[in-house]
Residue, then its C-alpha position, 0 to 999 in steps of 0.5 A: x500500500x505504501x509503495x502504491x501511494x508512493x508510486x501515485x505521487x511521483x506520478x503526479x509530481x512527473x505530470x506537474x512537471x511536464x504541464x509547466x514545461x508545456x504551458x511555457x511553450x504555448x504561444x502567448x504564454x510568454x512574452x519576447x523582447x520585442x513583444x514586450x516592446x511592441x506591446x509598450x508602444x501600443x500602450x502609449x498610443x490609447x487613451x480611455x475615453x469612458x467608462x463602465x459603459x453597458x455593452x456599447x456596440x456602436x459609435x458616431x460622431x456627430x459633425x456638429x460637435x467639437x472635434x477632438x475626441x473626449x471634449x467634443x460629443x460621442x454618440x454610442x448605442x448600448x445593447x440594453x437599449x440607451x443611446x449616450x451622448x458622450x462628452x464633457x458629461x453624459x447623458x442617456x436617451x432610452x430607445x422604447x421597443x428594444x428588446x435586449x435578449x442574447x446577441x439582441x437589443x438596441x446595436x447599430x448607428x449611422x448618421x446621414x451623411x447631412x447631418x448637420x442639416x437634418x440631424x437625422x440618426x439611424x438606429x438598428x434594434x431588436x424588438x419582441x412585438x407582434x409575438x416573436x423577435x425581429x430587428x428593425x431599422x428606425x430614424x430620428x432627429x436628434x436636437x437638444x439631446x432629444x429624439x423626435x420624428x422617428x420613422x420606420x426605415x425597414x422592419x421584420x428582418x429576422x430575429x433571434x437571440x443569436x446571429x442578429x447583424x446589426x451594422x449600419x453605414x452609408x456608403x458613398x452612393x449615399x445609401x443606407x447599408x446594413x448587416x444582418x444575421x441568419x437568425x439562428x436558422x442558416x438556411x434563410x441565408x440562401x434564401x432571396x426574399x428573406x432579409x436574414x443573413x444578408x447585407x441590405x441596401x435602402x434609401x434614406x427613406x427605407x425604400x429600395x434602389x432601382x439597380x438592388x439586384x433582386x427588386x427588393x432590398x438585398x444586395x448580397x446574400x449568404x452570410x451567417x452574421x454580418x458585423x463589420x461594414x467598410x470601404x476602401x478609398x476606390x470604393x470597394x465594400x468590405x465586410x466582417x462575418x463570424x463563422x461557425x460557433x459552438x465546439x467547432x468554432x472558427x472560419x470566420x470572415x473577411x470579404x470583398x462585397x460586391x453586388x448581387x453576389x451569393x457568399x455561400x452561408x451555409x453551404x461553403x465555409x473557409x476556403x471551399x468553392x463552389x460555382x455561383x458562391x465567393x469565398x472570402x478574401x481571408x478567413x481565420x481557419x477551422x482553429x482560430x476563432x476572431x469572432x470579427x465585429x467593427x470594421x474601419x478602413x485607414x491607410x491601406x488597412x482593414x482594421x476590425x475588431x475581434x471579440x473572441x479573438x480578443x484583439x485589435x486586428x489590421x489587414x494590410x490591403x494590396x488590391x482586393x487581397x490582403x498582403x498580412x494580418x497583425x494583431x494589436x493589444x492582444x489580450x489587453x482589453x478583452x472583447x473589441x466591437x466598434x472599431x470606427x475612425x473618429x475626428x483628426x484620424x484617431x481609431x475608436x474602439x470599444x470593449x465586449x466584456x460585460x456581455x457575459x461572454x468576457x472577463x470584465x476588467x476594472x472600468x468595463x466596458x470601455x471606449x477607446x481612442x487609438x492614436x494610429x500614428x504611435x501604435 
């Protein structure tokens, strides 16, 4: 019995030894001197904006405002349904109808590209009317720090408390662009007529363009969970999408959209082909997980966050590829959303870590402005 027990501990001792000397081998475990210089550098280049913030999931800068980052004001939607207005105080306006559920709630932002003639808002929100979960896109005017005129731009894009979409951005046509998520139920991805897994495209009004491809308001179909919406200086429009989830995880997304065009959700995945479906530009692999969300593009650059990915990403562009993808602040603050470039050419992002996905760190959630030129 002595020796059995004598046996068992030297078996454990041996087995604490080699999970040490394992876990000093794994990747990220341990830092390099020029980690630990690049990881200084990219330090010095942020400043906390905000604090404890609930889930924001988007960020606008009113034209009207004072440039220059936390002395002018900053708009940000958060998921439980409040939109701040972010600048030498805060202040919340409560969006009535949204249903913050999972994944859902109060998400998007957009500003016409007239703002400051019409302070016209565009919001995208989860609502549980008319007995099940659907999202909608709604407009407002904002004057005095108060909403009124709210119109109805598009209803019954499909909701769930999973893969609801969210984004929304003007694209230089002047149209109002906008992600959306399978719903939960991919096979509505393919689907032409429904507005689920697809990226939409109306006019400032809600109504569809003459040349939309298909007489309604999609303008490219299969994708699985749109996050992310940016255009290159020559006009191309990139987009971020998570790939599967669960055990498996993985294959998520960056890709060139163009109109009319199938993206394959929930056929193809990764780097798989199939006639009549694009495959993305990139794409994390089947063991990498960025669970991609923001996107901006700056200087050649997609910069997009990365929520399970847990970094600030940058693809570097030649054309319609990408040449490389950098990580920055990896691990440093968790969860990243909104990526979006702000006043005088400074990044903004925001944190993902209350979201009960995330390991919330001392101020969660946080707004974050990165200067570009000292990262």
């Amino acid at each position: 019995m002595k020796r059995s027990i004598l046996y068992l501990i030297i078996i454990l001792l041996a087995g604490g030894l080699i999970y040490i000397f394992q876990k000093a081998d794994e990747p990220g475990e341990s830092n390099s001197p020029q980690d630990e210089e690049q990881n200084t550098a990219e330090q010095e280049s942020i400043q906390i904006v905000a604090e404890n913030l609930k889930i924001p999931w988007a960020v606008a800068f009113p034209p009207a405002s004072p440039a220059g980052g936390p002395d002018g004001d900053i708009l940000v939607t958060e998921r439980p349904g409040n939109l701040l207005k972010i600048g030498r105080d805060r202040s919340v306006i409560k969006i009535e109808g949204v249903r913050h559920i999972g994944e859902g709630g109060l998400l998007g932002l957009a500003l016409h590209p007239k703002y400051e003639q019409n302070n016209w808002i565009y919001l995208y929100l989860t609502t549980n009317e008319g007995g099940g979960l659907r999202n909608r896109v709604e407009r407002y005017t904002l004057h005095d720090g108060t909403l009124s005129d709210r119109k109805l731009i598009i209803e019954n894009i499909p909701g769930a408390s999973v893969h609801d979409g969210g984004r929304l951005a003007f694209g230089s046509d002047g149209y109002l662009y906008i992600g959306t998520g399978d719903a939960g139920t991919s096979n509505l991805a393919q689907d032409r007529n429904s507005l689920a897994g697809k990226i939409l495209r109306v006019t400032d009004e809600g109504e569809t363009p003459d040349d939309n491809p298909f007489n309604n308001a999609v303008y490219s179909y299969g994708h699985r969970n749109v996050q992310g919406l940016a255009w290159d200086n020559d006009g191309r429009l990139w987009a971020t999408e998570h790939g599967r989830s669960g055990i498996l995880s993985g294959f998520d997304e960056l890709n060139l959209i163009e109109k009319g065009k199938n993206y394959g959700w929930p056929v193809i995945q990764g780097d798989e082909r199939r006639d009549g479906m694009v495959t993305p530009v990139i794409n994390s692999g089947a063991s990498d997980t960025w669970a991609p969300a923001g996107a901006a593009y700056v200087d050649g650059s997609i910069f997009f966050g990365g929520l399970r990915g847990e970094a600030l990403f940058e693809a570097k562009l030649d054309g319609t590829k990408v040449s490389s993808l950098t990580k920055h602040f990896y691990k440093e603050y968790g969860r990243i959303r909104e990526v979006i470039l702000g006043p005088e050419d400074y990044l903004y992002i925001t944190t993902s870590n209350i979201d009960g996905r995330g390991n919330a760190r001392a101020g969660d959630d946080k707004l974050i402005r990165v200067d570009l030129e000292r990262l």
